[in-house]
Backbone as CSV, one residue per row, in Angstrom:
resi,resn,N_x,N_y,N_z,CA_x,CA_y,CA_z,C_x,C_y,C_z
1,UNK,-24.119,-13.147,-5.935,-23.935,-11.741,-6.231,-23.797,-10.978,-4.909
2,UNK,-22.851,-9.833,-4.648,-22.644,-8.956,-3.485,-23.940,-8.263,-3.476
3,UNK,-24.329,-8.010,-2.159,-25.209,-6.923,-1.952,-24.401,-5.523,-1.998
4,UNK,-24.898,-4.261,-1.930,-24.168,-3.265,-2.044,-24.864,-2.381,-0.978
5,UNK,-23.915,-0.760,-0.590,-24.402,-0.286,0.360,-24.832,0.745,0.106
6,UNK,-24.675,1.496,0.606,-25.199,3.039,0.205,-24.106,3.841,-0.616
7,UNK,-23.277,3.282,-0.854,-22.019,4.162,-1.419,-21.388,3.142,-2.765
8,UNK,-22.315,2.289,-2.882,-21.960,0.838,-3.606,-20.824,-0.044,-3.654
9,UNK,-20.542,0.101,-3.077,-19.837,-0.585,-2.377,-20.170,-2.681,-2.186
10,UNK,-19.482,-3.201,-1.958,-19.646,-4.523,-1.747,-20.414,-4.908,-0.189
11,UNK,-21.414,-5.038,0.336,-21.520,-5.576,1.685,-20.071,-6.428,2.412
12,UNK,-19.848,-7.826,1.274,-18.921,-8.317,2.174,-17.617,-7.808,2.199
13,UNK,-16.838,-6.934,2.168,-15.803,-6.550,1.928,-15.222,-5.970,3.051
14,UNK,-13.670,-6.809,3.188,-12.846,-6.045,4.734,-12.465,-4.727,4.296
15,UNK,-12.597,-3.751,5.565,-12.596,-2.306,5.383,-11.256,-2.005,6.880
16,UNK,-9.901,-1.267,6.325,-9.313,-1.042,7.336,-9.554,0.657,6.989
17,UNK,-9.409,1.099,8.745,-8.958,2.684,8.627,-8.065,3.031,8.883
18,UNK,-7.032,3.884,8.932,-6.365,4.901,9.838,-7.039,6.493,9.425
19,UNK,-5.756,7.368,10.498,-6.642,8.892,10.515,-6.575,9.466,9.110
20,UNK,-6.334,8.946,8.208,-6.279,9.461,6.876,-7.152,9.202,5.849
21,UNK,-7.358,7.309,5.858,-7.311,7.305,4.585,-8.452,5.450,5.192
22,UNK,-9.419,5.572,4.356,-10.421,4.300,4.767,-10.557,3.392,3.365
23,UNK,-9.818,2.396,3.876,-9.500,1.084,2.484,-10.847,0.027,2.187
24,UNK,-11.511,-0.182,1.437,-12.338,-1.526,1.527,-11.734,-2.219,0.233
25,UNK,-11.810,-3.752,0.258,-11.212,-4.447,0.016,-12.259,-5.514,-0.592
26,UNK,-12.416,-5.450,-2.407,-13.657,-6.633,-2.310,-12.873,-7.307,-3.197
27,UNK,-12.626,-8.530,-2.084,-11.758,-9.841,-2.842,-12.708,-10.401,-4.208
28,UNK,-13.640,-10.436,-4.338,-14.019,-11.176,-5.577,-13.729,-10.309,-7.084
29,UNK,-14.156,-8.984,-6.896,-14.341,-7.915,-7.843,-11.974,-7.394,-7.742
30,UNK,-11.131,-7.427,-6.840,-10.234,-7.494,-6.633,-10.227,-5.992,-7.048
31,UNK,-10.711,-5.060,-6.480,-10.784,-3.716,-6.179,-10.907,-3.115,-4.936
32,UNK,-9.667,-2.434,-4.469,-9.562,-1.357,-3.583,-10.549,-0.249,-3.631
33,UNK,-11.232,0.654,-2.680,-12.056,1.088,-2.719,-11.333,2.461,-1.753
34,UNK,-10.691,3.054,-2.001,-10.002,3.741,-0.999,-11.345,5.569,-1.021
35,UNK,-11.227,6.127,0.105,-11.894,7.215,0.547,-10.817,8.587,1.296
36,UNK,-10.392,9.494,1.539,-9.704,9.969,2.861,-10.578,10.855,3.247
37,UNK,-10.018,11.388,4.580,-10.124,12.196,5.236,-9.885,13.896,4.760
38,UNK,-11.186,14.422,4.501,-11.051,15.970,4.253,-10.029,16.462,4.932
39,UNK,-9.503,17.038,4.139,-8.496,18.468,4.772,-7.209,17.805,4.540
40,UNK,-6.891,16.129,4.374,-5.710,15.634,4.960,-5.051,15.717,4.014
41,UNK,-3.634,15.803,3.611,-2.066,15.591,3.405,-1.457,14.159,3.643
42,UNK,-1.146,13.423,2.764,-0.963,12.285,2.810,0.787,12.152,3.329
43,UNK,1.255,11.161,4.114,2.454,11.041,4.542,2.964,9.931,3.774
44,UNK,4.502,9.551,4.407,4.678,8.547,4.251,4.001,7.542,4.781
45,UNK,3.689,7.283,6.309,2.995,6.192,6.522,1.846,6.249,6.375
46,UNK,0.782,7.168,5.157,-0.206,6.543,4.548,0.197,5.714,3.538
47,UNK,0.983,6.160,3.224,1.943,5.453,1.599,1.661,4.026,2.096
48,UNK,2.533,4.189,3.076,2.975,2.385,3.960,1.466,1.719,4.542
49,UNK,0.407,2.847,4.489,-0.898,1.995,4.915,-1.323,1.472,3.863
50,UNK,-1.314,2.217,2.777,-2.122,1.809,1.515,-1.366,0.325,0.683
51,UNK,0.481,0.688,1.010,0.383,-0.102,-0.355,0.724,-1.971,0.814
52,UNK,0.865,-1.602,2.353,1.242,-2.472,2.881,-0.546,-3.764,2.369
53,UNK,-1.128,-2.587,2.665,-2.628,-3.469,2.606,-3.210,-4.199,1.094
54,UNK,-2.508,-3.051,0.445,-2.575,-3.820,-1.229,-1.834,-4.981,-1.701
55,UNK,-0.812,-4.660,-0.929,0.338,-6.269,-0.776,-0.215,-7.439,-0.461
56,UNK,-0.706,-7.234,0.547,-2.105,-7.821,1.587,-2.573,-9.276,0.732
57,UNK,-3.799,-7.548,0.329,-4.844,-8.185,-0.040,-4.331,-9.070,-1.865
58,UNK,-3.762,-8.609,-1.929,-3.331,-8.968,-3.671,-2.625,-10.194,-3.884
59,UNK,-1.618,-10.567,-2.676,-1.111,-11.687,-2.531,0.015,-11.595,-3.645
60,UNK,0.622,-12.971,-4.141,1.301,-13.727,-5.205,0.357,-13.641,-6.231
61,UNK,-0.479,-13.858,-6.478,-1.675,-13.690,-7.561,-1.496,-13.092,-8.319
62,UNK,-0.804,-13.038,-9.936,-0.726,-12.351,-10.622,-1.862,-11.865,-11.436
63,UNK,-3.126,-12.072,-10.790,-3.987,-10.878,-11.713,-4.406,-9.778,-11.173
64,UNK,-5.210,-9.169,-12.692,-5.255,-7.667,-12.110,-5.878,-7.522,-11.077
65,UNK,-5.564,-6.172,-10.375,-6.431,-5.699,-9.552,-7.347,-3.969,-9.707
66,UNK,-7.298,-3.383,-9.302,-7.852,-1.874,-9.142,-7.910,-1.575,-8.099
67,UNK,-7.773,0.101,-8.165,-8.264,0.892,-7.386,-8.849,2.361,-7.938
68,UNK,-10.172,2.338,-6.805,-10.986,3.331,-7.339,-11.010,4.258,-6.037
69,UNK,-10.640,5.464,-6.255,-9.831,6.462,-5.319,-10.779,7.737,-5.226
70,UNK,-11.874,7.974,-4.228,-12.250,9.207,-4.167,-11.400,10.449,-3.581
71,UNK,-10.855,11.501,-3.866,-9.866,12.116,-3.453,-10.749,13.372,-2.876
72,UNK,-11.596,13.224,-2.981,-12.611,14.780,-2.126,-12.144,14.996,-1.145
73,UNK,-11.637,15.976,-1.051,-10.879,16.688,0.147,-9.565,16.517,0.505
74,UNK,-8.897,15.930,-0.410,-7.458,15.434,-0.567,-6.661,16.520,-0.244
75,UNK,-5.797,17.528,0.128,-4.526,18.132,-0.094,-3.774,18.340,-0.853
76,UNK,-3.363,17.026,-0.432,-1.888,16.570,-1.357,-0.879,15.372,-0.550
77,UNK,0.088,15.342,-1.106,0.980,14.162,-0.696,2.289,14.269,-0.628
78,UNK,3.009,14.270,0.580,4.394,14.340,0.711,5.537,13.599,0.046
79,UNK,6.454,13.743,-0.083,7.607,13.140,-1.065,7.542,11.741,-0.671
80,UNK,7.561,11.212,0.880,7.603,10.407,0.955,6.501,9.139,0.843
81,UNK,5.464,9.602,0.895,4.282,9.229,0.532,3.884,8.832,-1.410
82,UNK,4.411,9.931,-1.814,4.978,9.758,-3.263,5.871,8.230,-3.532
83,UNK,7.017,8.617,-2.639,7.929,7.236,-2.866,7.414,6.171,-3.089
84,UNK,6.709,5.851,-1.548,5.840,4.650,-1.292,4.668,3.978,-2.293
85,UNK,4.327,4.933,-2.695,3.037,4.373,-3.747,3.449,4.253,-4.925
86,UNK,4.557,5.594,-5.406,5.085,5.396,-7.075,5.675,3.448,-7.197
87,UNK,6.473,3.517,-6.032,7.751,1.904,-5.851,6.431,0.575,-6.049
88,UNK,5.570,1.320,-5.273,4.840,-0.310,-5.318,4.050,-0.441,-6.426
89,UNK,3.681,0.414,-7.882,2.782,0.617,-8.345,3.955,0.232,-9.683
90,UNK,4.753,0.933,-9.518,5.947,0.446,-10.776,5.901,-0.953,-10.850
91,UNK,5.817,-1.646,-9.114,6.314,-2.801,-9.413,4.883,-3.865,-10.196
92,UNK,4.247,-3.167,-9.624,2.393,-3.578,-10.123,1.715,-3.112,-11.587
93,UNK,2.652,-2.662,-11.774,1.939,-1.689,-13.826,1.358,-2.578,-14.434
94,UNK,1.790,-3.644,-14.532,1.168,-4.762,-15.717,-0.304,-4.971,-15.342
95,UNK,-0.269,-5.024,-14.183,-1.432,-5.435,-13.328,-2.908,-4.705,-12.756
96,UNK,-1.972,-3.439,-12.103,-2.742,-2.361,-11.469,-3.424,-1.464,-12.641
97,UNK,-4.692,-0.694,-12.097,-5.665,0.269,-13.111,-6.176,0.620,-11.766
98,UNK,-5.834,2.118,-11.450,-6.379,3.010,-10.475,-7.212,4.334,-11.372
99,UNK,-8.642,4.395,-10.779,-9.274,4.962,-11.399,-9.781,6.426,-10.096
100,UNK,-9.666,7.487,-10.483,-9.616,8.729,-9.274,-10.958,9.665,-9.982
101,UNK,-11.715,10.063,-8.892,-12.931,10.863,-8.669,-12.802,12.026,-8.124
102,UNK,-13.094,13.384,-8.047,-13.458,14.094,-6.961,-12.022,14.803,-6.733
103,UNK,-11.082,14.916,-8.034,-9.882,15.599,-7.527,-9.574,17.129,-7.847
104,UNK,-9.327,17.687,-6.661,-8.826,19.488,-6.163,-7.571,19.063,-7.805
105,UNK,-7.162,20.821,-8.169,-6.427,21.224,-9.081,-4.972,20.522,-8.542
106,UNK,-4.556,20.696,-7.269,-3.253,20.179,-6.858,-3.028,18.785,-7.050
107,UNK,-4.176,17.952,-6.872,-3.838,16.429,-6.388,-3.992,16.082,-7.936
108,UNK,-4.673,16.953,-9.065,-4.684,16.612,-10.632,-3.326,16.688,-11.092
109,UNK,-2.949,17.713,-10.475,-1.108,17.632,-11.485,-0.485,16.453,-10.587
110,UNK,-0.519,16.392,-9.545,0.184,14.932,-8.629,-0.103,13.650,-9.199
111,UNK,-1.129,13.490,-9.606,-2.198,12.434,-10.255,-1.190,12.032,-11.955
112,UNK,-0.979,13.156,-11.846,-0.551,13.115,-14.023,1.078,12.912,-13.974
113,UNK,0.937,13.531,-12.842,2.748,13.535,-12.717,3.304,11.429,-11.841
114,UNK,2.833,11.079,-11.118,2.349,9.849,-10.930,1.993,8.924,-11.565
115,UNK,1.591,9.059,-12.822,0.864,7.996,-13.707,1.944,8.113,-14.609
116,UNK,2.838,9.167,-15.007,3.971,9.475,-16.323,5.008,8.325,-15.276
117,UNK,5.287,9.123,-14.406,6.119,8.339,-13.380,6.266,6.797,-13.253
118,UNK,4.999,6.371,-13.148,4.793,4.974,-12.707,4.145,3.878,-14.241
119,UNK,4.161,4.520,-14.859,3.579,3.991,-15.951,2.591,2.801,-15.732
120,UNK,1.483,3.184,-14.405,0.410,2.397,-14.499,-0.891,3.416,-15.586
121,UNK,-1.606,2.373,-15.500,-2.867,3.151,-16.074,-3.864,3.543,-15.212
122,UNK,-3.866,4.642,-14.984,-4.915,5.487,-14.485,-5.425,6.529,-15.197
123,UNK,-6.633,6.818,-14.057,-7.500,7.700,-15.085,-8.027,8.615,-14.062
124,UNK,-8.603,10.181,-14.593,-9.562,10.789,-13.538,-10.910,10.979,-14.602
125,UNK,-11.922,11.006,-13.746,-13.174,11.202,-13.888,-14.154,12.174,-13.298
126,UNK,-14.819,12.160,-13.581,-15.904,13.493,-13.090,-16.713,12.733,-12.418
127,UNK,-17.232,11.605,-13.440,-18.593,10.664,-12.969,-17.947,9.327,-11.928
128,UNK,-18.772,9.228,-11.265,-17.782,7.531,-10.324,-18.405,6.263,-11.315
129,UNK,-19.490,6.801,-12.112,-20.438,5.397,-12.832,-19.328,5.349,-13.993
130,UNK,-19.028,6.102,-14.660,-17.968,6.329,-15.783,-16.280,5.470,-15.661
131,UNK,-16.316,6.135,-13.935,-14.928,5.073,-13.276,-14.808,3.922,-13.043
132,UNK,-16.160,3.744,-12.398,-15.844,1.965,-12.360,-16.427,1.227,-13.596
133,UNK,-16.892,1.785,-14.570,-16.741,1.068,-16.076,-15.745,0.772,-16.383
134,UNK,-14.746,1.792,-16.289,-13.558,1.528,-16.653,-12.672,0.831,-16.407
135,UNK,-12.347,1.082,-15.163,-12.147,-0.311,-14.482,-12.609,-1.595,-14.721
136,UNK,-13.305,-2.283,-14.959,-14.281,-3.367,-15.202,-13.482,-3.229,-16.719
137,UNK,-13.440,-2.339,-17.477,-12.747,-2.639,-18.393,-11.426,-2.977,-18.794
138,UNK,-11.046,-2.597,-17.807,-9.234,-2.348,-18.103,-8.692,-3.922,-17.058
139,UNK,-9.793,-4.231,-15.996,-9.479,-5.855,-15.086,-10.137,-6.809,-16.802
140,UNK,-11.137,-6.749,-17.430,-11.176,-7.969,-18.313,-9.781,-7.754,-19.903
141,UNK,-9.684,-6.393,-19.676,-8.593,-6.568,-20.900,-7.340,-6.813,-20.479
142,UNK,-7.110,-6.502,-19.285,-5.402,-6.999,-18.392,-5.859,-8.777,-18.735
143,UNK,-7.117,-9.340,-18.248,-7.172,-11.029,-17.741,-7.291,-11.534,-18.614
């Protein structure tokens, strides 16, 4: 069993940053754990951080994965940044269940407009205990 941290998180889990946006990565549970940076505006090359690392970590492996997305302090997200995540997430629908916490009024219509778009399943939440149920639900009914 993982130990967990203060944010519950997995102990063993690889964690990359850039100035935006902080990824952890728990290969067993096969959930992204993404966080950003208050105040920030997402670009294209967060797009290219996030989904290069989801490529990554996800491999050939056709099972599901997740991501559970705190957006506190989010902005918003540029067209091209849009591109990048809608393309890789289309190509991932069967698979992917991104579950979002903590989202401003702007990044909620981006969020709804994104999920019509990409026809993955996502969800927003109020509670994070509520989110990663769900998740946990939506990885054993995809497997």
């Amino acid at each position: 069993m993982l130990a967990f941290d203060q944010h519950g998180l997995g102990v063993d889990m690889e964690t990359i940053t850039s100035d935006s946006t902080e990824i952890s990565w728990d290969a067993e549970g096969r959930v992204a754990h993404v966080r950003y940076t208050a105040g920030v505006t997402l670009t294209g090359q967060d797009g290219a951080f996030l989904t290069n690392a989801l490529a990554r970590w996800i491999g050939a492996d056709d099972r599901p994965f997740s991501v559970f997305a705190d957006a506190k302090g989010l902005r918003g997200t540029d067209a091209e940044y849009r591109a990048s995540a809608s393309a890789f997430f289309r190509q991932h629908r069967s698979r992917a269940a991104i579950a979002l916490v903590n989202m401003g009024s702007v990044i909620s219509v981006l969020v709804e407009m994104f999920r019509i778009g990409t026809g993955v399943r996502l969800k927003a939440f109020s509670d994070e205990t509520a989110a990663r149920a769900w998740l946990r639900a939506q990885a054993a009914e995809a497997g």
